[in-house]
C-alpha positions in Angstrom: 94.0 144.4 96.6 97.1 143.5 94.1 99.0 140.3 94.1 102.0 140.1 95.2 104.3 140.3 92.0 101.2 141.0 89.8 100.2 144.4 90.7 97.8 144.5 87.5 95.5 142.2 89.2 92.8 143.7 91.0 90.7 141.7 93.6 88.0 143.0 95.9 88.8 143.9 99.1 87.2 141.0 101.2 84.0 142.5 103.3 84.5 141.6 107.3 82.4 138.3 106.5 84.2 136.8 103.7 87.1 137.4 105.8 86.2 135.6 109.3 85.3 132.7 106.5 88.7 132.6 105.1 89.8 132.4 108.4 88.4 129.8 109.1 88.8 127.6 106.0 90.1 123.6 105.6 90.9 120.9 103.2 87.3 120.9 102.1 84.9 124.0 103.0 81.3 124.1 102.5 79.2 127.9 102.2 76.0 128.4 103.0 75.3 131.8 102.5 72.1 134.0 101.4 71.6 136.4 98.5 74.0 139.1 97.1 76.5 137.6 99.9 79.2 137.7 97.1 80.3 134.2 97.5 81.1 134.3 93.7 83.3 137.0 95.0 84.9 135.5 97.1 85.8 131.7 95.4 87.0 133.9 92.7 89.6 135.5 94.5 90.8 132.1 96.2 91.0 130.9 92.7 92.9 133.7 91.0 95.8 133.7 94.3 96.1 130.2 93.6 96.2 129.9 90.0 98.3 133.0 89.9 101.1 132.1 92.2 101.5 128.6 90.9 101.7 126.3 87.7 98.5 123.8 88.8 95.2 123.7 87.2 92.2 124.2 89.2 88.6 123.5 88.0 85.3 125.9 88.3 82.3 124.1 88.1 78.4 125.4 88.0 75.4 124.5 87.3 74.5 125.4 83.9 77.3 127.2 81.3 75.2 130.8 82.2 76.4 130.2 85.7 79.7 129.3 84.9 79.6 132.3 82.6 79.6 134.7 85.9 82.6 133.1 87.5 84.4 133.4 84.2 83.5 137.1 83.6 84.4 138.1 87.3 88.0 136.7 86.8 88.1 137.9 83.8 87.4 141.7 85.3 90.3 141.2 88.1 92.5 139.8 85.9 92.3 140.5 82.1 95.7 142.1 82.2 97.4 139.3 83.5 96.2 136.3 82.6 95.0 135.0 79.0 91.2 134.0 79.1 90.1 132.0 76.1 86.1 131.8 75.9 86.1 129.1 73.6 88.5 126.6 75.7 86.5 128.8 78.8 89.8 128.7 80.2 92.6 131.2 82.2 96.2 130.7 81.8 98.2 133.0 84.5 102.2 133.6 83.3 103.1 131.0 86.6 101.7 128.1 84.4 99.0 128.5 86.6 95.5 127.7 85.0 91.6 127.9 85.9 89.1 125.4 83.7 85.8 126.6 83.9 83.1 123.7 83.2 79.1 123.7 83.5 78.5 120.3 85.6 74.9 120.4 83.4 76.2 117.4 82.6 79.4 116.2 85.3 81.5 114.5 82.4 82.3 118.1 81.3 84.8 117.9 84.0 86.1 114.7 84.0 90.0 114.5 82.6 91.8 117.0 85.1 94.2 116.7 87.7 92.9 119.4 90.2 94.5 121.3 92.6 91.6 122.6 93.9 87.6 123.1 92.8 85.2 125.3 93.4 81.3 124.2 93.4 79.3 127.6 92.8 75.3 127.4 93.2 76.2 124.1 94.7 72.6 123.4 95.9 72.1 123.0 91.9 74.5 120.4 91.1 73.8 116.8 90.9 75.8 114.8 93.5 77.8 112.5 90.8 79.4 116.0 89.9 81.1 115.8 93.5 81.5 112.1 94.4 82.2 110.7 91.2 84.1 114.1 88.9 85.6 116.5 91.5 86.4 114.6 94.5 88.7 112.1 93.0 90.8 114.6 91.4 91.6 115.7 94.2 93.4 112.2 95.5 97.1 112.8 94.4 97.6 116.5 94.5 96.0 116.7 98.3 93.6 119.3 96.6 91.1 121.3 98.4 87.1 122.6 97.5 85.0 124.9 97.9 80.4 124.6 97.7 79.1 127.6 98.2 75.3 128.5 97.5 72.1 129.1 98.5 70.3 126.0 100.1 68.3 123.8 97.7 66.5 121.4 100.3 68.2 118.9 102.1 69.9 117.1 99.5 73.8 115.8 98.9 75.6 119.9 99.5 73.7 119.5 102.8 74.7 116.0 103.9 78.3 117.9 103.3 77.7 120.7 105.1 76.2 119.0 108.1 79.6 116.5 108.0 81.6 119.2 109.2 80.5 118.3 112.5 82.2 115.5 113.0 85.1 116.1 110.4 88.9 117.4 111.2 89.6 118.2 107.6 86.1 120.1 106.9 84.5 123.3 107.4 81.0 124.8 106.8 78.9 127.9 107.6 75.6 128.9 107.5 75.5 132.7 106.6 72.1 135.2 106.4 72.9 137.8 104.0 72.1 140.2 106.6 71.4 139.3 110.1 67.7 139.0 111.1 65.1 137.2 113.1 62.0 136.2 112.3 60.0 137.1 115.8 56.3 137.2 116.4 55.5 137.2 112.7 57.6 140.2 112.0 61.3 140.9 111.2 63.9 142.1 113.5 67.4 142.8 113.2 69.9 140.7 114.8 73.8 140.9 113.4 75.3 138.4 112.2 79.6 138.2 112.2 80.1 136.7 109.3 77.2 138.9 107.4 77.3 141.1 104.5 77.9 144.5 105.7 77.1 146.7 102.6 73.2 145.3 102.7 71.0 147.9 104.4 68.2 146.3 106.5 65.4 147.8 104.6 66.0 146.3 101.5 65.8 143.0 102.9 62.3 143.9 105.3 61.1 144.6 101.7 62.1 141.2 100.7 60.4 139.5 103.8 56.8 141.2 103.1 57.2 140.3 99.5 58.4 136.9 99.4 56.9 133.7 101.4 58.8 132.7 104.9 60.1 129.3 103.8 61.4 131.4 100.8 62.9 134.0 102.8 64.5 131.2 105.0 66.0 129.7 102.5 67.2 132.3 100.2 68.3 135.3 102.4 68.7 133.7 105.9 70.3 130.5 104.2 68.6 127.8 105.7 68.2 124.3 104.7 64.7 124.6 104.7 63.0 121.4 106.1 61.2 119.6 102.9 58.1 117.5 102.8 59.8 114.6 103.5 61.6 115.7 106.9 60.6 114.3 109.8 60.9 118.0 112.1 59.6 121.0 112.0 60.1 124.2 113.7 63.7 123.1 114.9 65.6 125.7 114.6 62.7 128.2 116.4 62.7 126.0 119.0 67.1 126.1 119.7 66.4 128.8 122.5 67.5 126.8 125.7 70.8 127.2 127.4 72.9 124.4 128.6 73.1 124.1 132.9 76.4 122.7 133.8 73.9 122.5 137.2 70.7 121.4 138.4 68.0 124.1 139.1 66.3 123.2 142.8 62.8 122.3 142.5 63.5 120.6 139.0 62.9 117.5 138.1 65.5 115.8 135.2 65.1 112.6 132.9 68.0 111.6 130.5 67.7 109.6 127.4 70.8 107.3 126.2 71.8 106.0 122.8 74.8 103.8 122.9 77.2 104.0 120.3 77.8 100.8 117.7 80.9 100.7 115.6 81.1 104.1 114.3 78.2 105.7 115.4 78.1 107.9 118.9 77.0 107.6 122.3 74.6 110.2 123.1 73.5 111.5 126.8 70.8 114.1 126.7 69.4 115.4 130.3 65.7 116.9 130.0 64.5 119.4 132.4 61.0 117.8 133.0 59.6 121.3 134.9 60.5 123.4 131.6 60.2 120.6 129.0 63.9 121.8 127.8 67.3 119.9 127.0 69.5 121.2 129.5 72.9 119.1 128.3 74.1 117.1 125.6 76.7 114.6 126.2 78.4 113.0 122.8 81.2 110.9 122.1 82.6 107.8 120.6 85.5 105.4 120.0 85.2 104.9 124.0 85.6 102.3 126.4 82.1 101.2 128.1 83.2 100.9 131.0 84.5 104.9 130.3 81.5 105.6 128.4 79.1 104.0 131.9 81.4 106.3 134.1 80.2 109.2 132.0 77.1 108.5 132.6 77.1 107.9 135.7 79.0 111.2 136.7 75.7 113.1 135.0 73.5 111.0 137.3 75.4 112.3 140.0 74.9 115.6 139.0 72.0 116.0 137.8 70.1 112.8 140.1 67.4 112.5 137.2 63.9 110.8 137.9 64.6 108.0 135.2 67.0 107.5 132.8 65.6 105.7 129.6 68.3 103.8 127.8 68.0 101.9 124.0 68.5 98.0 125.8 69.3 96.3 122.4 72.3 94.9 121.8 75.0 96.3 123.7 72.7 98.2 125.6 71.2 95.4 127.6 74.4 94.9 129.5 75.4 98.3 130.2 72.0 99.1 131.6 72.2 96.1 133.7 75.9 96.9 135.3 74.4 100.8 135.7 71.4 99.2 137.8 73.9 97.1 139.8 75.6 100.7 140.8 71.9 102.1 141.7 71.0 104.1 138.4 67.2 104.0 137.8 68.0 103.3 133.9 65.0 101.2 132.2 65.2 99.9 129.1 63.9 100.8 125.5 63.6 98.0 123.1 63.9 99.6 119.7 61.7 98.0 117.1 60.2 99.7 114.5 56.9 100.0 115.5 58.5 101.9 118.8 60.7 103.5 117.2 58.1 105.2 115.3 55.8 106.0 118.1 58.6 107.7 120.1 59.8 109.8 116.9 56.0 110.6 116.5 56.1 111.6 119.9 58.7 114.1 119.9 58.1 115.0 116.4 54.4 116.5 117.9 56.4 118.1 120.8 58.5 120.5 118.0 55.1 120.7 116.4 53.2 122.3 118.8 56.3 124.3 120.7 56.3 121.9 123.8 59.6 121.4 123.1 63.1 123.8 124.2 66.4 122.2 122.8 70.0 123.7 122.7 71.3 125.6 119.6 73.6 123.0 119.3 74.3 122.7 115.0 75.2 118.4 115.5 71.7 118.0 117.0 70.7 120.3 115.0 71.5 119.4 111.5 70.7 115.5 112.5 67.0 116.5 113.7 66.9 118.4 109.9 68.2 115.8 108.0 66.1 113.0 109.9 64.0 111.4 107.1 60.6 109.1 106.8 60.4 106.4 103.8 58.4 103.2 103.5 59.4 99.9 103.1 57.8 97.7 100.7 55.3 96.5 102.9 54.5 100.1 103.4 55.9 100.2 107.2 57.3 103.5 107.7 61.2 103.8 108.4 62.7 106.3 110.1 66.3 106.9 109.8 69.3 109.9 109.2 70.2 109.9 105.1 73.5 107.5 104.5 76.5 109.0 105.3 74.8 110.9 108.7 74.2 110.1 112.1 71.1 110.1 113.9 72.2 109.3 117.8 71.1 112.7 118.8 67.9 112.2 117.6 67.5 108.8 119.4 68.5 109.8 122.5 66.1 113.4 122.7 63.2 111.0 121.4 64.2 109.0 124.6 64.7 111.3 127.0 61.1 112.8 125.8 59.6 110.1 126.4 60.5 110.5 130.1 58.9 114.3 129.8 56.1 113.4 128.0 54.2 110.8 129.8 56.5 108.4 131.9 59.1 106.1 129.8 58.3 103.7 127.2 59.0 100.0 128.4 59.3 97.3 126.1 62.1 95.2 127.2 
């Protein structure tokens, strides 16, 4: 397509899933996408409307100066006409005043001395965090800039915990695209479109891929995943988001719920398990909430769902809103979290996703908290389970409670 007023610039016609992206774009946007999706493509073209139509510099960032050598030349092909690209400075100047500073974050001080209007992070799997949080993100404070990551998943480190942010954030987005939409089913591949997929792959090229390269590979590098690591707590999550939510009871079943009341800015999570299919049948989640609103939530799930128990964390501000739920003729029972319980009742549910006992909803907050989820040791050598700083983990609480109801009765240490 041209630009308006600049009908020597040339960029590609957006393919149906760059477009539904765009679409949906914020203040800060985070793409995960697979292999030969063309999100270099795609960032370019952002970059080149905005540098092109105003007189702000905006910063290009990669891993390594090679990398940051393919955002340069792509530009460069849309745009050599127009604007005046000097490799040396690895710069663009459009005639608006408009400019485009191309840095490798090899080392994230290459950046630093900008006023930004805007950044793009490509390959930002690759890039250390202090490229973000300490280079990029604070030039964006007095110009009200936005970013772009996009990449290919590197593990669940920093361009994860972003992604998995826009959850809970207004002024974020994030997807999580396959280059081509499959499944993995039964040990073999199967096609399944995707919206948001690249339209121009054919299907056989990537089944060639998938009996040539190895399935956490695959996951990661065409179906964009953020393949769990050594270190995560869960496996086989994402195979095992296959129930469907029940706004209603099923006769003959037989619920439990699991509660993790919110502190300060965390959330209070309601999870209802069907004990007859061993399945999470509804998620309740919310915060900044009266208790006395947050017990009558509660209690309307009770009421509809009339589980056996309900297994509720009893420390701190959990002991009194258990015992004002009793007093209205809730069965809630209390779970005294320690860290020696804590750990058994993560075990516990950890096993279930394990072995496939386990059904939960394709719900990407539970989701991306059960991923991110993380084991470490304290110096005694106790082992610590917690979400990475920055992240919740009240989902994850409230399952491991409402399993323990499914499992083998609740867990009561009061």
């Amino acid at each position: 397509m041209s630009m308006t007023g600049a009908p020597r610039i040339r960029l590609p016609a957006p393919h149906a899933g760059q477009m539904g992206v765009l679409l949906g774009a914020r203040r800060f946007n985070w793409l995960s996408a697979g292999r030969r999706w063309r999100k270099t493509t795609m960032a370019m073209s952002i970059m080149v409307e905005s540098a092109a139509t105003t007189n702000i510099t905006y910063i290009w960032g990669a891993p390594t100066y090679d990398q940051v050598r393919v955002g340069f030349d792509e530009t460069k092909r849309s745009s050599s006409r127009v604007a005046d690209f000097n490799q040396s400075r690895m710069e663009a100047v459009f005639p608006s005043g408009g400019k485009i500073v191309y840095r490798s974050l090899d080392n994230p001080d290459n950046a630093r001395g900008h006023t930004a209007g805007g950044v793009v992070i490509d390959e930002a799997g690759d890039v250390k965090p202090e490229a973000w949080y300490e280079v990029l993100r604070p030039m964006l404070i007095d110009t009200n800039g936005w970013a772009w990551g996009i990449g290919t998943p590197k593990g669940r480190n920093w361009f994860y915990r972003e992604h998995a942010k826009a959850a809970d954030r207004d002024d974020y987005a994030a997807w999580q695209v396959p280059t081509l939409g499959v499944k993995i089913k039964d040990g073999q591949l199967v096609r399944q479109p995707h919206p948001l997929e690249n339209p121009y792959i054919p299907f056989e090229e990537i089944e060639q891929i998938w009996r040539t390269m190895p399935e956490r590979m695959f996951q990661q590098e065409i179906l964009a995943q953020f393949v769990e690591s050594s270190g995560g707590v869960f496996r086989r999550v994402t195979e095992s988001a296959t129930a469907v939510q029940q706004d209603e009871p099923q006769d003959g079943h037989t619920y439990v719920m699991g509660v993790d009341w919110a502190q300060q800015h965390d959330f209070t999570v309601i999870c209802v398990m069907d004990v007859t299919t061993k399945e999470l049948v509804y998620m309740d989640r919310f915060n900044q909430i009266d208790y006395n609103v947050q017990r009558g939530r509660l209690l309307a799930l009770y009421e509809r769902f009339r589980p056996a128990t309900v297994i509720a964390e009893s420390n701190s501000i959990g002991l009194p809103n258990i015992e004002a739920l009793q007093r209205d003729g809730v069965p809630i029972q209390g779970f005294t979290t320690t860290n020696a319980t804590k750990a058994a009742a993560i075990d516990a549910l950890a096993l279930a996703f394990e072995r496939g006992d386990i059904r939960i909803l394709d719900n990407a907050v539970l989701i991306g908290e059960l991923q991110a989820f993380e084991m470490s040791k304290t110096a005694t050598g106790l082992r610590k389970f917690s979400a990475p700083d920055g992240m919740h983990d009240d989902t994850v609480i409230s399952l491991a409670l409402a399993w323990q109801g499914v499992d083998a009765g609740p867990v009561l240490l009061w």
